[in-house]
C-alpha positions as CSV (number, residue, x, y, z in Angstrom):
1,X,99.9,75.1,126.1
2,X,97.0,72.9,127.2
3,X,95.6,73.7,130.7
4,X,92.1,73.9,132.2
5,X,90.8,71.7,129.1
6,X,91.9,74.8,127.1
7,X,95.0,76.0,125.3
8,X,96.5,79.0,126.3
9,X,98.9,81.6,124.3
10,X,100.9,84.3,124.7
11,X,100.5,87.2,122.1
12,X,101.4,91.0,121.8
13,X,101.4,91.5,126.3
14,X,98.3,89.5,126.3
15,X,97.4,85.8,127.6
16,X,94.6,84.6,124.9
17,X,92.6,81.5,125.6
18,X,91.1,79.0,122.9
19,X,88.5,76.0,123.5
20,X,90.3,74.1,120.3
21,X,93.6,73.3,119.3
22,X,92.2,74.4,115.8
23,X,91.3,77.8,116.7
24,X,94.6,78.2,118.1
25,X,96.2,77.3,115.4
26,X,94.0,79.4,113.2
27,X,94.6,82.0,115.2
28,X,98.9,81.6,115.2
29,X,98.6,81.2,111.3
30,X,96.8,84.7,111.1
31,X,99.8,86.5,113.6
32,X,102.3,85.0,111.5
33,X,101.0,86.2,108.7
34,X,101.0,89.9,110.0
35,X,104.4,89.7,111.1
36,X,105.8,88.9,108.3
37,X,104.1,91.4,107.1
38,X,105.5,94.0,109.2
39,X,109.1,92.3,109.0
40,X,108.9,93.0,105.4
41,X,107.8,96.2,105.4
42,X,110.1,97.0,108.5
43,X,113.1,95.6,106.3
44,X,111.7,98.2,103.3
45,X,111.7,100.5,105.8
46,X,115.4,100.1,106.8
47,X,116.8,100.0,103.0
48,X,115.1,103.3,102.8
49,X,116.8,104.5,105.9
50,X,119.8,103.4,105.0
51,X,119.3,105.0,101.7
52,X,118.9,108.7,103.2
53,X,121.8,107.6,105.4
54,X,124.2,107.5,102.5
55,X,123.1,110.7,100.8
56,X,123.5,112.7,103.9
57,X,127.3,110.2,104.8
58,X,129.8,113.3,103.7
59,X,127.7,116.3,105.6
60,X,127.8,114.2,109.1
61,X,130.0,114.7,111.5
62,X,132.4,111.6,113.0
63,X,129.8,111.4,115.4
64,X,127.0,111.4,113.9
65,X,128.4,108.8,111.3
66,X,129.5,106.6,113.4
67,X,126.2,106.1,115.4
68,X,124.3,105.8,112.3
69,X,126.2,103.1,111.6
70,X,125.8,101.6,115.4
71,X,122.1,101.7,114.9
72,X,122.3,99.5,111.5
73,X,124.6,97.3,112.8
74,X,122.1,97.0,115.8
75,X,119.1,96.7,113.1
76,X,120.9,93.6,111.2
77,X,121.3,92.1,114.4
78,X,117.6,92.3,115.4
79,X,116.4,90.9,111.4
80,X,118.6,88.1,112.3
81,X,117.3,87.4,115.7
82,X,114.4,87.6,114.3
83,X,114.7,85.2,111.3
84,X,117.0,82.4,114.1
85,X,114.6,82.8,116.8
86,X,110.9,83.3,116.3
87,X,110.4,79.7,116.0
88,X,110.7,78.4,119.1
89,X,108.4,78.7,122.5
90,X,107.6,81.9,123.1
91,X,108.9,83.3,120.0
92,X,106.7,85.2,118.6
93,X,106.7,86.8,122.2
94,X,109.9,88.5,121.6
95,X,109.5,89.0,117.9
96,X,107.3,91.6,119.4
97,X,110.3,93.4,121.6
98,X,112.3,92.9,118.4
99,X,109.9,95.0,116.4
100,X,110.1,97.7,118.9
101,X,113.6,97.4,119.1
102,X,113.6,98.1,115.1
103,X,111.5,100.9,115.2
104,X,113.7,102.7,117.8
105,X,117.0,102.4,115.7
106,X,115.1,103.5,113.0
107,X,114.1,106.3,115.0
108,X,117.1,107.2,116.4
109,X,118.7,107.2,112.7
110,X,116.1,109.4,111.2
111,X,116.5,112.0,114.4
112,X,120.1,112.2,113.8
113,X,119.6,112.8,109.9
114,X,117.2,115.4,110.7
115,X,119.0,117.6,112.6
116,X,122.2,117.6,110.0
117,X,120.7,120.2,107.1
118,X,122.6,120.0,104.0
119,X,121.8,122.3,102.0
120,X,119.1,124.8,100.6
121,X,116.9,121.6,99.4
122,X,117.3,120.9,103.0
123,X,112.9,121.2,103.1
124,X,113.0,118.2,100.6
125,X,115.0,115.9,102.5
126,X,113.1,117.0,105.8
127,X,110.0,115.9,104.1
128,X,111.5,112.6,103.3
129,X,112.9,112.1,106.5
130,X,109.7,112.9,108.1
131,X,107.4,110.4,105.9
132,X,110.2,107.9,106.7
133,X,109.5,108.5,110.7
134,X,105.4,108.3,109.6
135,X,106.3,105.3,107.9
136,X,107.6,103.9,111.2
137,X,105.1,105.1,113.5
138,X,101.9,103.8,111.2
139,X,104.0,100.0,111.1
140,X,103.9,100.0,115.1
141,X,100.9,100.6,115.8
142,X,100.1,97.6,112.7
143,X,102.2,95.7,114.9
144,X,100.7,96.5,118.2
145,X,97.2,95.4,116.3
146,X,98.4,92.3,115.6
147,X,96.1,89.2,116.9
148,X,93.5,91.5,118.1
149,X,90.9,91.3,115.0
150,X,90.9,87.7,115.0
151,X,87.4,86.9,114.5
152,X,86.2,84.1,116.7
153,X,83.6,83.9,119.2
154,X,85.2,81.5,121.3
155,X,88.1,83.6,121.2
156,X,88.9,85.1,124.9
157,X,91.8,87.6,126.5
158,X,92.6,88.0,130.1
């Protein structure tokens, strides 16, 4: 958005300011870029998820099972929202919350897994589980880096 003979964008909870139309489009080329590199590493993420799901499916209880399934229901509707509606104004704004919202259902899968121990090779999938979570944790804070190593001297935040 033009204003105050500069353009002005709104990027990961902060309001960035550019002298150029260029630079800002430089600059939304590069955060595109890292989003969908996290959306494709997030979407590895969740067939892996989904994987450990299924081997653990006949040791969960109804419960258990049931909000698994919930949270991937909930995670195909995010990747959709997020393929429909990152285009428009202000989208990559709540591609952001989207993200998040991702990384919580992941969560919240992996925590239920984690409690349900199958067996005595129960150490193994705990390990699996827990690189999973890792996995997760290191893509956030990715995400929450994204737009801030844009290298530009004109480049300002307020």
């Amino acid at each position: 958005m033009l204003r105050d003979k500069f353009y002005w964008v709104y990027v990961n909870g902060k309001r960035l300011k550019f002298s150029s139309k260029k630079e800002l489009l430089a600059f939304l080329a590069t955060v595109n870029r890292q989003l969908n590199d996290v959306a494709h590493a997030a979407n590895r993420l969740t067939a892996e998820t989904y994987t450990e799901f299924r081997y653990y499916y006949f040791h969960l209880t109804h419960a258990d099972r049931s909000n698994c399934e919930q949270n991937f229901a909930a995670l195909n509707k995010m990747f959709n929202m997020l393929i429909s509606r990152s285009g428009g104004t202000n989208g990559n704004s709540f591609t952001f919350v989207r993200f998040n919202n991702i990384f919580e259902y992941l969560r919240s899968t992996i925590y239920i897994l984690h409690r349900n121990p199958m067996n005595r090779l129960a150490t193994v999938q705990r390990y699996r589980l827990k690189a999973l979570k890792q996995s997760i944790d290191q893509l956030e804070l990715q995400l929450n880096s994204v737009g801030e190593n844009y290298q530009n001297e004109k480049f300002e935040s307020y």
